[in-house]
N, C-alpha and C positions, 0 to 999 in steps of 0.2 A: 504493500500500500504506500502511494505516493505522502500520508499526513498530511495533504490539505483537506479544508473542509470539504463536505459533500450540501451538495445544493438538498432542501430539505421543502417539496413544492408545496406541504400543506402550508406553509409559512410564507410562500411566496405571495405578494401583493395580486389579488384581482384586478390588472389594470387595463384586459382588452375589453374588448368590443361586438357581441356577435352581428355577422353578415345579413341582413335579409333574405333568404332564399325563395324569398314567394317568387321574383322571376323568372327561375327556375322549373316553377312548375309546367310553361309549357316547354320545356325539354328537359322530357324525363333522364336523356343520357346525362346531361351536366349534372342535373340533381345527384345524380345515383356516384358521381366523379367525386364532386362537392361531401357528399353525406360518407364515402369511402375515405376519402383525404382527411376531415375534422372528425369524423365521430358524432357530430351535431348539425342540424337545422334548425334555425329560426326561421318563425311565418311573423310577419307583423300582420295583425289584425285578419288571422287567417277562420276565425270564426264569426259572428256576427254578435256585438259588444252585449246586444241586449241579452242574445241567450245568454251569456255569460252572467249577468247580473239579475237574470232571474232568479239562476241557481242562487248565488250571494244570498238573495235577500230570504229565499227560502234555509236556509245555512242559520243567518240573522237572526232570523224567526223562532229557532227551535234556542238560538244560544239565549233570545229576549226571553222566551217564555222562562227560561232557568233562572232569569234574575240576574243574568252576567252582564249585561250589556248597557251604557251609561245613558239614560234617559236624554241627559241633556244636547246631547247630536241626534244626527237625524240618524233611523235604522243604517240606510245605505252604506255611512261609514263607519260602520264596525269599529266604533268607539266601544272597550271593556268598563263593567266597574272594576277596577282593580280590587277595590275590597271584597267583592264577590267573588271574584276569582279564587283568591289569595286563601279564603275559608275553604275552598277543595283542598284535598290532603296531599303532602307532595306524592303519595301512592295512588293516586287513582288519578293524578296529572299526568302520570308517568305511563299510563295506562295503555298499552300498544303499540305507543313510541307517535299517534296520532293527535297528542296534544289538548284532547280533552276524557270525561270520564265513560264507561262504558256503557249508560245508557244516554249520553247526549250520542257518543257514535251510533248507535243502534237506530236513535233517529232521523241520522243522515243518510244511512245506508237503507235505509227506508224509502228513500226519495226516488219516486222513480224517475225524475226530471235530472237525477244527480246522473242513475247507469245508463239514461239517455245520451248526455251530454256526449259520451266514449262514441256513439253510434252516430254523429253529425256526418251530413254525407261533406261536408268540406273537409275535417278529418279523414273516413274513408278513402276520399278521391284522392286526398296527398298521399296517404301510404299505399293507394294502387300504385301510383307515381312513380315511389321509391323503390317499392319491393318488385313490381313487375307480374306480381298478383292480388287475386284479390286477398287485401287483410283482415287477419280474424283478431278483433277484439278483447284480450281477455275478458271475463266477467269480475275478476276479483280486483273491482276500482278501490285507489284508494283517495280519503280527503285528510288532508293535513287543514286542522285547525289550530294553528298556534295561537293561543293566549297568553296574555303578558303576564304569568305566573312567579312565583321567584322562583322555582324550579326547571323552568323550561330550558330546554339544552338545545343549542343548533345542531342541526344535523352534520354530523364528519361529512368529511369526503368519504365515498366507497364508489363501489359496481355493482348494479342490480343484480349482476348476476350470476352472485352469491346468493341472494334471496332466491330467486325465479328458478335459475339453470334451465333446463329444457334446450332451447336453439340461444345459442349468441347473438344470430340476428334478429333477438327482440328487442322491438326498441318501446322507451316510455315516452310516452305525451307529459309533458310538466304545461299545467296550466292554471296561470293565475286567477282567480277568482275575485278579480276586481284591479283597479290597479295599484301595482306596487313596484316603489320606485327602490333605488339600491338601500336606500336608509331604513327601508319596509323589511328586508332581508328578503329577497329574492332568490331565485337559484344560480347558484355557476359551478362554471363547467372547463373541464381544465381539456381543452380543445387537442385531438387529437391523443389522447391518452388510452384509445382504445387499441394502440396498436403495442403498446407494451404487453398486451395480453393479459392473463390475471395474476393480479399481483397479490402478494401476501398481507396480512391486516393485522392488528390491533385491538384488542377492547378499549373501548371507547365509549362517553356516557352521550345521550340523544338516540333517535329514531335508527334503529335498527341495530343500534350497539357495537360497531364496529369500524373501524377507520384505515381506510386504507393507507400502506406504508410508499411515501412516492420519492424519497431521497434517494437523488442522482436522476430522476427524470427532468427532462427539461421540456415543459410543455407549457403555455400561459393559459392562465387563469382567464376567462370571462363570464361578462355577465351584460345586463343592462335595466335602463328602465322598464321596468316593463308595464303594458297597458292591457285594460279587458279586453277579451278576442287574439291577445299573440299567444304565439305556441310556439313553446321549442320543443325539439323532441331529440335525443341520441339513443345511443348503442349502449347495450347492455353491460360492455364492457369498459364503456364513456365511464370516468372518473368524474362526480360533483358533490356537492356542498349546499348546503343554505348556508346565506350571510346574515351575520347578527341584527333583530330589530332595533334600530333606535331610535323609537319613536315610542313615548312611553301612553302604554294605553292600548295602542292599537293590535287589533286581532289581525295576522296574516292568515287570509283561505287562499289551499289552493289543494290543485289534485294532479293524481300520477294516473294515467291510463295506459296501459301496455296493450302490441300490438306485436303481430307478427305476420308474415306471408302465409297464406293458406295454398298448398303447395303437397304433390304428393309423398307421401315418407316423412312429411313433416314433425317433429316433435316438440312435446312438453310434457312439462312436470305436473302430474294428477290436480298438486294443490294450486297450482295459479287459474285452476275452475271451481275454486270454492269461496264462497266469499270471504272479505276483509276480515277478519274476526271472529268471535267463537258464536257464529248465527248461523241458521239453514235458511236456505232460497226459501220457502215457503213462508216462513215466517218474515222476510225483507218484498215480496210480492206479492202481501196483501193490499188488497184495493187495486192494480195496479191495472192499464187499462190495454197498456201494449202487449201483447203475446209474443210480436217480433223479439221481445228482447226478454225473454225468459229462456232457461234451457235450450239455447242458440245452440251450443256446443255439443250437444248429445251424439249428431250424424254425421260433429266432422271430419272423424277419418284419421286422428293424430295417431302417432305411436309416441306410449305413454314411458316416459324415464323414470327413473327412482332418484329422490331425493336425495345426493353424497354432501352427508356432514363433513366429512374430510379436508374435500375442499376448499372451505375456508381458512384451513391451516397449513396446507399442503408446501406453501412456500415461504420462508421466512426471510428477511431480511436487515442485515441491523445497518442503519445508517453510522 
């Protein structure tokens, strides 16, 4: 070993910028050039703002009725009371690594406006785009409700695809649910880190409990303002991060939806067809009016892998 330091990227400054890629989408070859070279896509306003802030204010709805939410702003901006917050127990804050307690999540995952949102045909149409098939939707959405709790932890950096596994070329939808600018804590994405392959991790406290090790990669950090309606989405093997909120008060919504090519031989993992948490389909699709989007997955044909705990350990490395 040379003794000089080793560059240490979770520590390095977020200081780029993602590309636009909505021009892209009529030429699906550059998209697919684009999306292989970075590991990420950004859509500016690739949804339409209001669905977006339908879901919000339905999200709003269920946090006001708990008494969390501060009277004196209007619902839409998801002002907390902090003191309401604060009286949940840092254990059931901690609950999922989703940022509120198990039966506020239960009400969310309730929403059939929420497993809608994953099924927008402007979604769909971008990852026919990318993938060159048609894409199948996981059902197991998730919502990250961050409240401004004093136990709330930002999310490491890692790879979904340690959670997920099944195919690598899964990728997630990160979608804000209202806007939020870098000081809201947003997501970034350490661009092009999906060619490192999978790297070895860490325990670490926040959402999903572990942190990926990136010293000696040299890859930049980005991010941006983001607005309702943009969408970024990367590779399962895309390394990212939430950034700290500071803004005191404010609740960040936002949601992850995974996707993948529907394609012969295709694979995944049994559990990314069950929903977010310890609920059964039946009981998240009562009332609900759509049929398209229940039990979608039953006919599609996947070959099912086994979950390796291993995995996550498999490779170590000390900076």
């Amino acid at each position: 070993m040379s003794g000089l330091p080793v560059k240490d990227n979770n520590l390095s400054p977020v200081a780029g910028t993602f590309q636009d890629s909505s021009p892209l989408l009529a030429a699906p070859e550059a998209l697919r050039e684009r999306a292989e070279k970075d590991g990420l896509l950004f859509f500016k306003g690739l949804i339409p703002r209001e669905s977006v802030l339908e879901l919000r204010m339905e999200v709003i709805k269920i946090l006001e009725s708990r008494g969390l939410t501060d009277s004196r702003y209007a619902p839409i901006d998801g002002m907390a009371d902090v003191e309401a917050v604060n009286r949940i127990s840092d254990e059931d804050i901690r609950w999922n690594g989703v940022g509120v307690t198990r039966d506020i999540y239960l009400a969310i995952q309730k929403l059939e406006v929420f497993h809608a949102l994953a099924h927008h045909e402007r979604l769909l149409s971008m990852y026919r785009e990318l993938f060159g098939y048609e894409p199948f939707p996981h059902p197991r959405n998730i919502a990250r409700v961050m409240l401004p709790h004093r136990d709330t932890k930002v999310t490491p950096s890692h790879q979904d695809f340690l959670h997920i596994q099944g195919e690598t070329e899964t990728w997630t939808a990160w979608i804000p649910l209202g806007d939020v600018p870098r000081q809201i804590g947003g997501l970034a994405v350490l661009k092009g880190s999906h060619k490192a392959g999978l790297l070895g991790v860490t325990e670490a406290p926040g959402a999903g409990g572990l942190e990926t090790i990136l010293c000696g990669l040299d890859y930049e950090w980005q991010t941006i303002d983001y607005e309702a309606g943009d969408v970024l989405t990367f590779n399962s093997l895309t390394v990212h991060k939430s950034m700290p909120n500071q803004v005191p008060g404010q609740i960040r919504l936002s949601c992850d939806f995974r996707y993948q090519a529907l394609k012969p031989g295709a694979a995944i993992e049994p559990r990314s067809l069950l929903p977010h948490g310890p609920f059964a389909w039946e009981e998240l699709y009562e009332g609900w009016t759509r049929k398209e989007l229940q039990h979608y997955w039953e006919d599609a044909g996947f070959r099912y892998t086994e979950f390796d705990e291993t995995i996550r350990w498999q490779k170590e490395k000390i900076c």
